[in-house]
C-alpha positions as CSV (number, residue, x, y, z in Angstrom):
1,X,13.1,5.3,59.4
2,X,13.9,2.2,62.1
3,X,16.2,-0.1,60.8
4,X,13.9,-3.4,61.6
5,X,11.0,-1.5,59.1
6,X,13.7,-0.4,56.1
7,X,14.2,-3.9,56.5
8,X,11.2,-5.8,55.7
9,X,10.4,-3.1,53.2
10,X,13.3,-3.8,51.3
11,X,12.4,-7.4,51.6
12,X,8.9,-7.6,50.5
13,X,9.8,-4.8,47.4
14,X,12.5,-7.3,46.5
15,X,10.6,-9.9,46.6
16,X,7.3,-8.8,44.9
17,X,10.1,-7.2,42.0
18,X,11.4,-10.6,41.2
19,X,8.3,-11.9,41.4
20,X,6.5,-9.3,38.9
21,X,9.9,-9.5,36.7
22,X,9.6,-13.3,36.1
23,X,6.2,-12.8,35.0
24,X,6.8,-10.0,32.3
25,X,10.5,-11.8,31.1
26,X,9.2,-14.8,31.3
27,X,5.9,-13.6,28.8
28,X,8.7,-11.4,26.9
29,X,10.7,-14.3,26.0
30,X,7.1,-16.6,25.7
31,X,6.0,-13.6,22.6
32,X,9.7,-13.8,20.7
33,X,11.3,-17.1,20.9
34,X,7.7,-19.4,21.3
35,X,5.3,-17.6,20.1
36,X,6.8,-15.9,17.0
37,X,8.0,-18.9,15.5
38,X,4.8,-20.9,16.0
39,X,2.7,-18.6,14.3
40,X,4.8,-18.4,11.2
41,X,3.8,-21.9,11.1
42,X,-0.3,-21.4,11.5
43,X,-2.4,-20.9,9.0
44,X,-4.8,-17.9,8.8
45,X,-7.8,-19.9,10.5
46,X,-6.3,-21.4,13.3
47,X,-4.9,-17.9,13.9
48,X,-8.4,-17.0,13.6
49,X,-9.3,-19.7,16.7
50,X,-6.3,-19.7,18.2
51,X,-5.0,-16.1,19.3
52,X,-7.9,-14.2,20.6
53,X,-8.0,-16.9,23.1
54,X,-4.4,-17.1,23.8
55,X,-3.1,-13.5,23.3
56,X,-5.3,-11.5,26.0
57,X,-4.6,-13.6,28.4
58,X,-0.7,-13.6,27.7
59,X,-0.8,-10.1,27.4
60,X,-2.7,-9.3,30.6
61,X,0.1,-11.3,32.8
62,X,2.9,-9.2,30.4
63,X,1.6,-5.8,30.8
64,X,0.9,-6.1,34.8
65,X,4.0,-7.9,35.3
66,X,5.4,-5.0,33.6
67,X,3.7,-2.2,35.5
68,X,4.1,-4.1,39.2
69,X,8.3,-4.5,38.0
70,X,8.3,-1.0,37.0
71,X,6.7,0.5,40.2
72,X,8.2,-2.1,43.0
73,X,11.5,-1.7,41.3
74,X,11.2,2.6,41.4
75,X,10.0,1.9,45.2
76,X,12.9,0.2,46.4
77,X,15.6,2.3,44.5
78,X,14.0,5.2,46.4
79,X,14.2,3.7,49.2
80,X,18.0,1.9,48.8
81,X,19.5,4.7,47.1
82,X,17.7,8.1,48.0
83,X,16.6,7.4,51.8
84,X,19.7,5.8,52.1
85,X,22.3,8.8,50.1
86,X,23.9,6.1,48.6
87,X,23.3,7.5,45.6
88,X,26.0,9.3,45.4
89,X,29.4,8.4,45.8
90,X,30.2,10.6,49.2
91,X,26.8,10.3,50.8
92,X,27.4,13.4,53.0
93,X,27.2,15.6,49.7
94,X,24.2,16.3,47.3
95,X,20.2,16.5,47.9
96,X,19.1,13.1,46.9
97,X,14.9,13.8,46.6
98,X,16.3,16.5,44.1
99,X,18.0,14.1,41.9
100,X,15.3,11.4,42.2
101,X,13.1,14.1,40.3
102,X,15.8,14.9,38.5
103,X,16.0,10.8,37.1
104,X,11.9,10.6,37.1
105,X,12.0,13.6,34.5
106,X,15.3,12.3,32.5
107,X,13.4,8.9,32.3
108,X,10.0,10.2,31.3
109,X,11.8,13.0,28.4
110,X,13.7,10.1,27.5
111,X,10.9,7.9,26.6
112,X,9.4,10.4,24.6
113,X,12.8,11.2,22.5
114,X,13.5,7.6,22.2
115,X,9.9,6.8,20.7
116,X,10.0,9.9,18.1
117,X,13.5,8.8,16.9
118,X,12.2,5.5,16.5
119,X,9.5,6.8,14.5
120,X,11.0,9.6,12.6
121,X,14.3,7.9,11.4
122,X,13.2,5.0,8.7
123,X,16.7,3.2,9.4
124,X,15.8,1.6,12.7
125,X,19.4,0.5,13.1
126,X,20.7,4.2,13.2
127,X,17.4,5.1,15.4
128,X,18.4,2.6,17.7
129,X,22.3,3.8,17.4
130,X,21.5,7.5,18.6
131,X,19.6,6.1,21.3
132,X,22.3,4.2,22.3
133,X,24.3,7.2,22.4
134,X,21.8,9.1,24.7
135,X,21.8,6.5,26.7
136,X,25.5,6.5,27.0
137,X,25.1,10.4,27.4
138,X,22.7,10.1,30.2
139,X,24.9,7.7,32.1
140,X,27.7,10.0,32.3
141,X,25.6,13.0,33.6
142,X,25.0,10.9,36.5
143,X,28.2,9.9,37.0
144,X,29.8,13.5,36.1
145,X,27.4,15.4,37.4
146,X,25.4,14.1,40.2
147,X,28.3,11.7,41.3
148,X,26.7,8.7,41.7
149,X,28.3,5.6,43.3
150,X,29.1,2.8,40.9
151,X,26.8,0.3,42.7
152,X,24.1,3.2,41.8
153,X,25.2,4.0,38.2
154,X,24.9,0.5,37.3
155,X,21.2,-0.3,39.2
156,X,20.0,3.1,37.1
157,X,21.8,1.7,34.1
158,X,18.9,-0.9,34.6
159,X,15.9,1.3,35.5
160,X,16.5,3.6,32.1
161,X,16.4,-0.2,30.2
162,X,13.3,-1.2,32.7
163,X,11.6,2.1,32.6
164,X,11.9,2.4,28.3
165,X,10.7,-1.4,28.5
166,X,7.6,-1.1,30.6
167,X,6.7,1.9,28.9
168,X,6.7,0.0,25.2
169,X,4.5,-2.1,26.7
170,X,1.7,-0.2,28.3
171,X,2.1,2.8,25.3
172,X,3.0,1.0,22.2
173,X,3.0,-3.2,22.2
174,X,-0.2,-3.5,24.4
175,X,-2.4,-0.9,21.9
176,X,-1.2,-2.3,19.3
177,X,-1.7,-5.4,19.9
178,X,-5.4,-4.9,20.9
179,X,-5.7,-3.8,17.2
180,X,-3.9,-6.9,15.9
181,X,-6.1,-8.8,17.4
182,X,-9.7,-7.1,17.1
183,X,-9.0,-7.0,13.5
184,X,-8.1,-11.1,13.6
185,X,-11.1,-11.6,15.4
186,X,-13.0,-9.7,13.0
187,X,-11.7,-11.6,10.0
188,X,-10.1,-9.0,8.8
189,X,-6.3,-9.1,9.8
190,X,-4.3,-6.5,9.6
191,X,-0.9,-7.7,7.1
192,X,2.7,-8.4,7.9
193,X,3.3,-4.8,6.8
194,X,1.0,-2.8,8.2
195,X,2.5,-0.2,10.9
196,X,0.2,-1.9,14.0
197,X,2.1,-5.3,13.3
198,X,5.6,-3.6,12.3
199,X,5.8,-1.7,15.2
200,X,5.0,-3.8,17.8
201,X,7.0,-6.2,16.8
202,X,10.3,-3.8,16.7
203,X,9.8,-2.9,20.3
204,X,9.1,-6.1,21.7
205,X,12.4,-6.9,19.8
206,X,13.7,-3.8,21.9
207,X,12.6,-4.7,25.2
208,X,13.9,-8.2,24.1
209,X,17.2,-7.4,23.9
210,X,17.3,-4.6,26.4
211,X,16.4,-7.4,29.2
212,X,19.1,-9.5,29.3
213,X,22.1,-6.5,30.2
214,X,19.0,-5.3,32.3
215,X,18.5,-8.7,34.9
216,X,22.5,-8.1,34.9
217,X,22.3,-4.7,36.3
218,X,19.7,-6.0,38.6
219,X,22.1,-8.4,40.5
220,X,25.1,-6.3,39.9
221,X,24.8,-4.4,43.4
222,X,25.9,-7.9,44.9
223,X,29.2,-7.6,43.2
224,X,31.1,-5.0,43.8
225,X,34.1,-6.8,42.3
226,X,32.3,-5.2,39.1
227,X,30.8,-1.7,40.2
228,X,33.5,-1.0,42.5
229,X,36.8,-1.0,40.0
230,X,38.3,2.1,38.8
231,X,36.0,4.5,37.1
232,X,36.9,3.8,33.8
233,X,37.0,0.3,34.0
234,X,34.0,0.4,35.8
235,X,32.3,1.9,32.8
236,X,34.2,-0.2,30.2
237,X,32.8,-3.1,32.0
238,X,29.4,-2.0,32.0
239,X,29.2,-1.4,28.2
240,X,30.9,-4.6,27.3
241,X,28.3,-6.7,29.6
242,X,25.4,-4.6,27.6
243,X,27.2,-5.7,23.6
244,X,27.5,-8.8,25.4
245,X,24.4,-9.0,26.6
246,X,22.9,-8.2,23.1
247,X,24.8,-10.6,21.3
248,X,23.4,-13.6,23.5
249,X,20.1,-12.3,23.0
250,X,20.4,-12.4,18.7
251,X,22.4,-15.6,19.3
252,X,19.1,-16.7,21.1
253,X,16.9,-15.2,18.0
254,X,18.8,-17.4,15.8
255,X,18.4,-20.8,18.4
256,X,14.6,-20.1,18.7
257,X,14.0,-19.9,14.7
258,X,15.6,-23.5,14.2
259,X,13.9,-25.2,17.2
260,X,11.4,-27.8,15.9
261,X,8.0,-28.8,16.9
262,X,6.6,-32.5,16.8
């Protein structure tokens, strides 16, 4: 491909990616530090008025931002790391189109193992540990076995995060949701309880904390302070900015349940 076109590709990808991704984070963290606290606070009427209004319209910016940071982000990583070979640590060894199927169908068997563990184990924390541990299992195949470069083990660190993410939305929060709500609107809502409400919550909680190791991961191929260090400490660093990144995000659970309204 010319150099000038790879170029402005790149750019506008970028570009529309950050864009798209501020609008889904930015409704992500709207839903569960705003929104979730507010309408503990509402009674069931105003709920009544209020959220068929307000929820379909947050919702619709969520779930595109989603899908349009899902597919720019897949775009330019095929286009960075496959067209480019720097996938792979030596670029003059391995097929990279065979390993970019190769991650399509790890990420779309992986979504479907990681939402029947979450509904199969009752203990969400030990679903959410084995997970972990896939993940973690996943990671090294790259690295092991396809030999991926630590700039690109770190970006797919983020598009496994991103691609579980955007599919919670589109094939668990966003139906769910559309129940929640018809059955509001309906006067009938559906209680704290129920399996619509529980489960929607839990993986907005997931993508929750999943996105703030994920925007790392995003700007880590700037730094190669971080991706480029010995393998091991490459790896160690990786896994302590993702604990670190999810104890921010329940330190930031705790901030937005004791900030107060007027």
């Amino acid at each position: 491909m010319d150099q000038n076109l790879n170029n402005w590709l790149q750019l506008i990808l970028r570009w529309a990616h950050v864009v798209a991704g501020i609008a889904w984070i930015g409704h992500l963290y709207f839903f569960n530090w705003v929104n979730g606290p507010l309408q503990a606070k509402l009674d069931g009427p105003t709920k009544k008025a209020v959220n068929p209004e307000l929820m379909p319209r947050a919702l619709y910016w969520f779930r595109w931002g989603a899908a349009w940071t899902w597919i720019t982000g897949i775009l330019l990583a095929g286009l960075i790391y496959y067209h480019g070979r720097i996938v792979f640590e030596d670029p003059t060894v391995g097929n990279p189109w065979l390993w970019l199927a190769l991650v399509l169908i790890t990420l779309a068997v992986g979504f479907v193992l990681y939402n029947f563990i979450m509904k199969a184990i009752a203990n969400k924390d030990v679903a959410a540990a084995i997970c972990l541990a896939l993940f973690v299992g996943v990671y090294f195949v790259f690295e092991k076995c396809g030999h991926f470069s630590g700039r690109a083990l770190y970006t797919h660190a983020g598009v496994i995060f991103g691609t579980i993410m955007a599919l919670n939305v589109w094939m668990v929060i966003w139906p769910y949701q559309k129940k929640i709500i018809s059955a509001l609107k309906a006067g009938t809502p559906l209680a704290p309880d129920s399996p619509e409400v529980k489960i929607a919550g839990l993986r907005s909680r997931h993508n929750t904390f999943m996105s703030v190791p994920l925007v790392f991961t995003m700007i880590s191929n700037h730094y190669p302070t971080v991706y480029g260090m010995e393998p091991m400490y490459r790896d160690i660093a990786l896994f302590a900015i993702i604990a670190v990144g999810f104890i921010i995000t329940r330190l930031l659970y705790g901030k937005a349940a004791k900030v107060p309204g007027f």
